[in-house]
C-alpha positions as CSV (number, residue, x, y, z in Angstrom):
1,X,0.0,0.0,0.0
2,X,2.4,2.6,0.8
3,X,4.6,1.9,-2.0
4,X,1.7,1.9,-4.5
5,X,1.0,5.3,-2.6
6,X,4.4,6.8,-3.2
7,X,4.6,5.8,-6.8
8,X,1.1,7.4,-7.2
9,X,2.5,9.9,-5.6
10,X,5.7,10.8,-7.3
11,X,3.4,10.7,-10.7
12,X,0.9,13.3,-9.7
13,X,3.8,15.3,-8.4
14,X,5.9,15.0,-12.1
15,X,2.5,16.1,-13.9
16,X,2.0,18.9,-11.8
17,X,5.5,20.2,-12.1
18,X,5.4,19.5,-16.1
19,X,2.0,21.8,-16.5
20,X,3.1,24.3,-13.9
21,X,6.6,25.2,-15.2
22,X,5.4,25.0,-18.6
23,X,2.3,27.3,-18.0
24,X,-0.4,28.7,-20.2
25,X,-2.5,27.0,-22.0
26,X,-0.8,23.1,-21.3
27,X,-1.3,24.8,-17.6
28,X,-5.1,25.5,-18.4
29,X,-6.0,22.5,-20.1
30,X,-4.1,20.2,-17.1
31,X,-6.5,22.1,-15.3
32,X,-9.4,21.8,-17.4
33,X,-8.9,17.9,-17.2
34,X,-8.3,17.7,-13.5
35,X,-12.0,20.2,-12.9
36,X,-14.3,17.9,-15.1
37,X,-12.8,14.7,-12.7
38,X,-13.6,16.7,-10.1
39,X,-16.5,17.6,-10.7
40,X,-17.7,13.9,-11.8
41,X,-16.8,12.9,-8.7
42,X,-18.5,15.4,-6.9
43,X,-21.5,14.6,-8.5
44,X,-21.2,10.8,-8.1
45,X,-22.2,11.5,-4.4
46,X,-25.6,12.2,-5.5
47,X,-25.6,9.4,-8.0
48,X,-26.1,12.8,-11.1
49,X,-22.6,12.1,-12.5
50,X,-24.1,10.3,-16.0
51,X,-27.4,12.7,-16.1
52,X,-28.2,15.1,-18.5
53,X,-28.2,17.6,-15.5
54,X,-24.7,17.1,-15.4
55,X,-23.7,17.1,-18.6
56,X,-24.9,20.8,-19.1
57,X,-22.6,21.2,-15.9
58,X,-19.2,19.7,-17.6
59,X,-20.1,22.0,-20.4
60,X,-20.4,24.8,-18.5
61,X,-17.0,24.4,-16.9
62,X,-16.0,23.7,-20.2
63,X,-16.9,27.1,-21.4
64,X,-16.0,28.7,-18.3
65,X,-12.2,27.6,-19.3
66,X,-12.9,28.6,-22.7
67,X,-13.5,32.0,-21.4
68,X,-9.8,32.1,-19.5
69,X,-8.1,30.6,-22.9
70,X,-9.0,33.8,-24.6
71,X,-8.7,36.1,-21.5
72,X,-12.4,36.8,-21.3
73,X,-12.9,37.0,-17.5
74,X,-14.8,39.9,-17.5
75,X,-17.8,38.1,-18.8
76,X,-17.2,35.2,-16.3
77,X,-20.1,37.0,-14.0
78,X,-22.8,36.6,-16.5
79,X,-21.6,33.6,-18.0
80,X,-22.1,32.1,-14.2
81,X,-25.6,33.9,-13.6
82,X,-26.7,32.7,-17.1
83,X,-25.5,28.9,-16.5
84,X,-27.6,29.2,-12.7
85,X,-30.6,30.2,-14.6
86,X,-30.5,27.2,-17.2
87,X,-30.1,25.0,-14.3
88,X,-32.8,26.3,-12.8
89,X,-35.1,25.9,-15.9
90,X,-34.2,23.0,-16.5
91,X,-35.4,21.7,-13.0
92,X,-38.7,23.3,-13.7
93,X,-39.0,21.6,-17.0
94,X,-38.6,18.2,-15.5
95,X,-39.5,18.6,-12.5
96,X,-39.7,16.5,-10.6
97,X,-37.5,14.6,-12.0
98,X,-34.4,16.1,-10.3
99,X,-34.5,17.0,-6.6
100,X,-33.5,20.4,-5.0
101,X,-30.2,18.6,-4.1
102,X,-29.2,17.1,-7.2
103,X,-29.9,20.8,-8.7
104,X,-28.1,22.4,-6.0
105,X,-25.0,20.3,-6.5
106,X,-24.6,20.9,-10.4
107,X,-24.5,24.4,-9.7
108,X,-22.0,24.1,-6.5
109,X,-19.6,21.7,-8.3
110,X,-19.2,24.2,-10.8
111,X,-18.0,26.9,-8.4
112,X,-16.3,24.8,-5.9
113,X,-14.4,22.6,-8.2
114,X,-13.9,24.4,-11.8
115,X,-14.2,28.3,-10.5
116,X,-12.2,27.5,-7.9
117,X,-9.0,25.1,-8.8
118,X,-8.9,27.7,-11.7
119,X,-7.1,30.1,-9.6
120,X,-3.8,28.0,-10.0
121,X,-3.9,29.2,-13.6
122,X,-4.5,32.5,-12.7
123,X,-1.9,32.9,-10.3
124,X,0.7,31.5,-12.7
125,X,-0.4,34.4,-15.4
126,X,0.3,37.0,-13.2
127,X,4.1,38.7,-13.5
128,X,5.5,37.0,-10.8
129,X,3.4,33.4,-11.0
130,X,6.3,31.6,-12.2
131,X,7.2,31.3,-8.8
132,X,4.0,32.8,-6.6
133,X,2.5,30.2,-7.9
134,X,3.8,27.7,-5.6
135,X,3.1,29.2,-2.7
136,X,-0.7,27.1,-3.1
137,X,1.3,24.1,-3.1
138,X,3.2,25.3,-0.1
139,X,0.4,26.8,2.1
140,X,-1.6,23.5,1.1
141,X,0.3,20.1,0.6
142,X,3.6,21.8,2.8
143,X,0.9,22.5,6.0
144,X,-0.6,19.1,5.8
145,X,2.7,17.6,5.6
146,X,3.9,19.6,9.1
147,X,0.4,19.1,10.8
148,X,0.3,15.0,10.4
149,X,4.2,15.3,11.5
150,X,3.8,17.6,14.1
151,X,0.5,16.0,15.4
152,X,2.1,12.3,14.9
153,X,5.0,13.8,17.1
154,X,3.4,16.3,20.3
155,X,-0.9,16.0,19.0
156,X,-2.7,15.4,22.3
157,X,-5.4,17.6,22.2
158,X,-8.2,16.2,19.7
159,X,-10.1,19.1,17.9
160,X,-13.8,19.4,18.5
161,X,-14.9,18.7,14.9
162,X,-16.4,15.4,14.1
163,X,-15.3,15.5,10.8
164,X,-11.6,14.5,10.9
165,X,-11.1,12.5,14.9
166,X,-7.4,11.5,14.5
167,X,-6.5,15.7,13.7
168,X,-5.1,17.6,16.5
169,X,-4.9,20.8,17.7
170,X,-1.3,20.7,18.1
171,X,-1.3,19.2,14.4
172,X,-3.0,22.2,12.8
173,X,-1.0,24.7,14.5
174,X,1.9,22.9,13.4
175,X,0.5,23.1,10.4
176,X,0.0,27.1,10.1
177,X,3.6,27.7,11.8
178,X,5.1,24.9,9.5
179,X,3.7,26.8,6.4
180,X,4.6,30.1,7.5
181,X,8.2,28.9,8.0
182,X,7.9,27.1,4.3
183,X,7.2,30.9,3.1
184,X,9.5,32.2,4.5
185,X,12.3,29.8,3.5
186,X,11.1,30.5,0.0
187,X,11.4,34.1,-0.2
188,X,14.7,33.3,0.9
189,X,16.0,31.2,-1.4
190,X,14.2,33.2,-4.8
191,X,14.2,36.5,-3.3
192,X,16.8,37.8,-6.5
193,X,14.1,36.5,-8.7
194,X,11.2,37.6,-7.5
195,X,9.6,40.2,-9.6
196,X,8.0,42.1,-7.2
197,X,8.5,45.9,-5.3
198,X,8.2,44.5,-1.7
199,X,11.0,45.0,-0.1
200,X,10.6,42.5,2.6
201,X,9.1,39.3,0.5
202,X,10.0,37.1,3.8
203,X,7.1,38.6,5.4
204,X,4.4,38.2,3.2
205,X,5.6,34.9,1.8
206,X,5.3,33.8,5.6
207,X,2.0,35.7,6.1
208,X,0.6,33.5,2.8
209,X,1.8,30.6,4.1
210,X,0.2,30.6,7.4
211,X,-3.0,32.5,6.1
212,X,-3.3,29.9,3.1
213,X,-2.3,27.0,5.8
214,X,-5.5,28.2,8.0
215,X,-7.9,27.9,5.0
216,X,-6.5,24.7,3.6
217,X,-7.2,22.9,6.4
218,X,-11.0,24.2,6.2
219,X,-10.9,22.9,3.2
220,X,-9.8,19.3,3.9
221,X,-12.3,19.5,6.4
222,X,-15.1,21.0,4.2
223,X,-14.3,18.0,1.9
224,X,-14.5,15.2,4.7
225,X,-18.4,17.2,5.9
226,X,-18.9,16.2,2.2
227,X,-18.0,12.6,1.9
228,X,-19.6,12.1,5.6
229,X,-22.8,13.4,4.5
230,X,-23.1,10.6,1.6
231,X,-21.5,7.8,3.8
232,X,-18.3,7.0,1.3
233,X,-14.4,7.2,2.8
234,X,-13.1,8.6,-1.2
235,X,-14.4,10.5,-3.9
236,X,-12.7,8.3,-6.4
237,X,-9.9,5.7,-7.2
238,X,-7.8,7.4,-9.9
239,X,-4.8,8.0,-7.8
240,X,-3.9,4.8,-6.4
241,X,-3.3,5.1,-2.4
242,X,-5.0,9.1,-2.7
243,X,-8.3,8.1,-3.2
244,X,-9.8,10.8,-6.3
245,X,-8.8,14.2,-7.8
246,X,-11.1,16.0,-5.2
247,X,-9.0,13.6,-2.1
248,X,-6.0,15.3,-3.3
249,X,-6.9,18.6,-4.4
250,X,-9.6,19.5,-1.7
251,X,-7.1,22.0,0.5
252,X,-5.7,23.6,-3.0
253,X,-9.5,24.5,-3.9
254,X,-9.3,26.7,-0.7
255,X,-5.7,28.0,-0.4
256,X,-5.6,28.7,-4.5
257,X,-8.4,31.6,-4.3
258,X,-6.8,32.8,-1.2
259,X,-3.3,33.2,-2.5
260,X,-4.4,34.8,-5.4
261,X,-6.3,37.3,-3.6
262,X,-3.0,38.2,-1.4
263,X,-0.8,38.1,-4.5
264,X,-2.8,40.4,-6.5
265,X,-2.9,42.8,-3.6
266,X,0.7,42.7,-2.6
267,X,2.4,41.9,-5.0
């Protein structure tokens, strides 16, 4: 198991560097690939994943991406609003065919999934996202890795949530210091390359790190309330040891909006 895990692992890693480094559009269309499994998973929970109903959902992130290819996200608004209005006609067409939660979900996969793992993409466009861009990874994958080791290590104190009963408190703060400290070393180590006017980068990279640390791990838990909710331990068997995209990805759908945010402000 664990070595099936780590191969798996090293895998995902290499494709994600590949798109990454090489950027724009092999970058969007990694992430195109990576939504629609995501959001077929998603919707496997409430058994929609094959429906027409969702269909018009994998088109509508597929349109949505469209819409980044040719740098048309002003009209990502409308194109939402429009796409919530046909799902809404459609359930009155057939209703009652579809119940309010399958409806609800078509909707919500497309934001939480596609709207949201988009914003790798759209950090990497910005000046400095050949490197800002990893601070998502860092913030995300580097604070689970320090909360599992720090709450393996000291973690006495479970939290109160249901959702997740082997996490710690001591794990999660680990977690935030461990990914502030990740920032920080960061900004250290490309500060010459860094296009940016900050003059102290250490800071904020450390101030991303912690901040995107603190949402990622809302996210992991947002994800579990998901999978609890519907009875099932993965949203998918794709990466062998991971469980699905959304297993792997479900902290980077939090931090990636968040980091953009901050390096759009700051940066």
């Amino acid at each position: 198991m664990f070595v099936t895990r780590l191969i798996s692992g090293v895998v995902l890693l290499a494709v994600i560097l590949a798109a990454i480094i090489t950027g724009g559009n092999v970058l969007l269309l990694f992430i195109t690939a990576i939504s629609l499994i995501g959001q077929y998973e998603l919707y496997k929970t409430v058994k929609l994943e094959k429906s027409p109903l969702a269909m018009i959902g994998y088109c509508a992130s597929a349109g949505y991406e469209i819409l980044l290819w040719f740098q048309l996200s002003d009209y990502i608004m409308i194109y939402s609003a429009v796409f919530l209005i046909t799902v809404l006609a459609l359930y009155v067409m057939f209703y009652p065919k579809y119940v309010t939660e399958q409806i609800s979900l078509v909707f919500f996969g497309f934001i939480y999934v596609t709207v949201l793992l988009s914003y790798i993409y759209q950090v990497r466009m910005q000046a400095s996202g050949t490197y800002t861009v990893w601070l998502i990874f860092i913030a995300a994958w580097g604070s689970d890795t320090c909360a599992y080791c720090v709450g393996m290590l000291i973690g006495k104190h479970k939290l109160p949530s249901k959702l997740s009963p082997k996490k710690t408190i001591e794990g999660c703060a680990g977690g935030v210091i461990g990914a502030g400290l990740l920032g920080l070393l960061y900004a250290a180590v490309l500060k010459e390359k860094l296009m940016m006017d900050f003059t102290n980068p250490h800071i904020l990279f450390a101030v991303i790190g912690c901040c995107g640390s603190v949402i990622a791990q809302f996210g992991d838990l947002a994800a579990s309330a998901i999978k609890r909710n519907h009875d099932i331990k993965d949203y998918g068997k794709l990466i062998p040891g991971h469980g699905g995209i959304l297993d792997r990805f479900d902290s980077i759908l939090f931090t990636a909006p968040v980091v953009y945010l901050l390096v759009v402000l700051f940066i």
